[in-house]
N, C-alpha and C positions, 0 to 999 in steps of 0.2 A: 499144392495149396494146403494150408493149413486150417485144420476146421475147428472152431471151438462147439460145443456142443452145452448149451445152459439148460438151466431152468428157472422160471423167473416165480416168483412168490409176492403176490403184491393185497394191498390191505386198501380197500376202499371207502370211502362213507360220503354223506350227502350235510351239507350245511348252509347256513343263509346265504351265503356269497354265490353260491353253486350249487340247486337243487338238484341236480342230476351225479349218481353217482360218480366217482371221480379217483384216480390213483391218490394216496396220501404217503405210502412208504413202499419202495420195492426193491428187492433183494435179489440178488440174482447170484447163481451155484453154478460153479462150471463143474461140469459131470466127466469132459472126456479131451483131449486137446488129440489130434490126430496132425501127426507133423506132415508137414511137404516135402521133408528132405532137402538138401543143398542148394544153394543159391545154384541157378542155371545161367544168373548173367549178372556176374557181380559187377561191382561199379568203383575204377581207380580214381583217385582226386589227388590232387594235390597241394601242399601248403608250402609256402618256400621251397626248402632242401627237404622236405620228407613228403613221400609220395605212403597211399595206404589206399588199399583193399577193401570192402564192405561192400555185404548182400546190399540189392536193391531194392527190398523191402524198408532199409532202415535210412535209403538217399531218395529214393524218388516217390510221384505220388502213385494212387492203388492204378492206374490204368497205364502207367508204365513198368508197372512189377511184374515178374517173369511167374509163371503160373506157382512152384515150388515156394518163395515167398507171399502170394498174396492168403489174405486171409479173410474168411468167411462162419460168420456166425449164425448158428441154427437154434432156433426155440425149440426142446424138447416138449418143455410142457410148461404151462401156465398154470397157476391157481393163485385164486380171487377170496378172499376173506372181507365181507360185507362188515361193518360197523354200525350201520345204518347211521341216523341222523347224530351229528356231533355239533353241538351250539347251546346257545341259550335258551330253556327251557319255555320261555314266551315268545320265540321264534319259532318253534316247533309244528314243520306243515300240518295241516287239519290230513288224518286220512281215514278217519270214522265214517266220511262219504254222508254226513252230515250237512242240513244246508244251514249254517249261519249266517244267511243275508239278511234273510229275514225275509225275500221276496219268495215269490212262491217257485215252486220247479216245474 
C-alpha cells in the first residue's frame, strides 16, 4: 500500500452567515509518499487488436486493488490560524457580555 503522509494548515474565522468558527482556506503538504511496490495483480483489457497491461490501482475501484496499489492518507499534523470575526462592522457579535436589551438580567 502506498501511504501518503500530509499536513494540513488551515485558516479559520467566524462571520454573519456562520457564527461558529469554520475552515475558509486549507493547504495541505505532502511530507512523505511511502511506495507499495509493484502491482501484485495487474489487470489485461483489451481494445480491438491491442491487448495492454496496467496496475489495478489505475482500472479498478479502492476495494478491488490489490494491497501494493491501494492508497492511504494520513494526517500528520493540523494547525488552525483563528481570524476571528470577518464581516461588516454593524454585524459584529456583542461579546462585551454586555446586556443591550435593555431588560434586566
Amino acid at each position: 500500500m502506498t501511504i501518503h503522509l500530509v499536513h494540513i494548515d488551515q485558516d479559520t474565522h467566524t462571520c454573519p452567515a456562520d457564527p461558529n468558527p469554520h475552515p475558509v482556506h486549507i493547504r495541505r503538504q505532502i511530507l512523505a509518499v511511502v511506495d507499495g511496490g509493484p502491482c501484485r495483480a495487474p489487470v489485461t483489457f483489451r481494445i480491438g487488436d491491442t491487448t495492454a497491461t496496467v496496475a489495478c490501482g489505475r482500472r479498478e475501484p479502492a476495494e478491488r486493488q490489490c494491497p501494493a496499489c491501494r492508497v492511504i492518507v494520513t494526517e500528520q499534523s493540523i494547525t488552525s490560524h483563528h481570524h476571528g470575526y470577518e464581516g461588516p462592522a454593524h454585524r459584529r457579535p456583542d461579546t462585551s457580555g454586555a446586556n443591550t436589551s435593555g431588560a434586566a438580567a
